[in-house]
N, C-alpha and C positions, 0 to 999 in steps of 0.2 A: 576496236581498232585492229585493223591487221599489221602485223610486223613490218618492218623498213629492213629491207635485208640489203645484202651489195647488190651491187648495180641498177635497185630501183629506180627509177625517174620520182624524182621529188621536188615538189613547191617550197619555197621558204615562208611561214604562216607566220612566223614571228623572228624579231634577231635575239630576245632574251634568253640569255645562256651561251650566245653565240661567242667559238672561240677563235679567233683569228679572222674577227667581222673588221679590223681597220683593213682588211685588202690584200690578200696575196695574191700577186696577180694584178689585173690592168684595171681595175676596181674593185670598192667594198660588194659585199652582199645588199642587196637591197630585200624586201619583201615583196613578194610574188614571183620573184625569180625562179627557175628551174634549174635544175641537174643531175650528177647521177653520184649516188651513193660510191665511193670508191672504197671506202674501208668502216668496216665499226670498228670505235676502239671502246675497247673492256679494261675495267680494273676492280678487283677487288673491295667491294663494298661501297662502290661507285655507278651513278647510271651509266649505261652507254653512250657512248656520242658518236654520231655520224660526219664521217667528213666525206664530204661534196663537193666536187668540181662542177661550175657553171664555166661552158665553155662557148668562145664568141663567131660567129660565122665562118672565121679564118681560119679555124682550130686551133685559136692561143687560148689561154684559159683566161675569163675574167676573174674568176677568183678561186680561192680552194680555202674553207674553212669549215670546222665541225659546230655540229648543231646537237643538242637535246632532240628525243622524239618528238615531245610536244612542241615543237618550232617548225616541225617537217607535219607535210601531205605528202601520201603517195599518188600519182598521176599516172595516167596511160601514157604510153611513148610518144603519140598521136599528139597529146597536149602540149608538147614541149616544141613542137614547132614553131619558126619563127610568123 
């Protein structure tokens, strides 16, 4: 598996582990949804979690919440279209 770095385009494969999945934003995360990697956050004898903005045709965000790797797919930019 290749790394999830910032600004990837990623799939949501799963919501387990998912943190701030009730919704920030104009809705939850659903699965299969797409976004882009905005930040990893790192701690100390902790895995990484990625947080992800899925953003909606208008450019408001439907959600912004961090994920585990194993929750993410990395996707071509190509794939994230509507």
């Amino acid at each position: 598996m290749t790394a999830i770095r910032e600004y990837d385009a990623v799939r949501v494969r799963s919501l387990d582990g998912c943190r701030g999945c009730t919704g920030l934003g104009a809705r939850a995360p659903a699965i299969g949804d797409t976004g882009a990697v905005v930040s990893i956050l790192s701690a100390d004898g902790l895995p990484d979690m990625y947080l992800v903005e899925c953003v909606q045709p208008d450019a408001t965000t439907a959600w912004l919440a961090s994920f585990p790797e194993h929750a993410l797919e990395r996707v071509a930019h190509a794939e994230t279209a509507p």
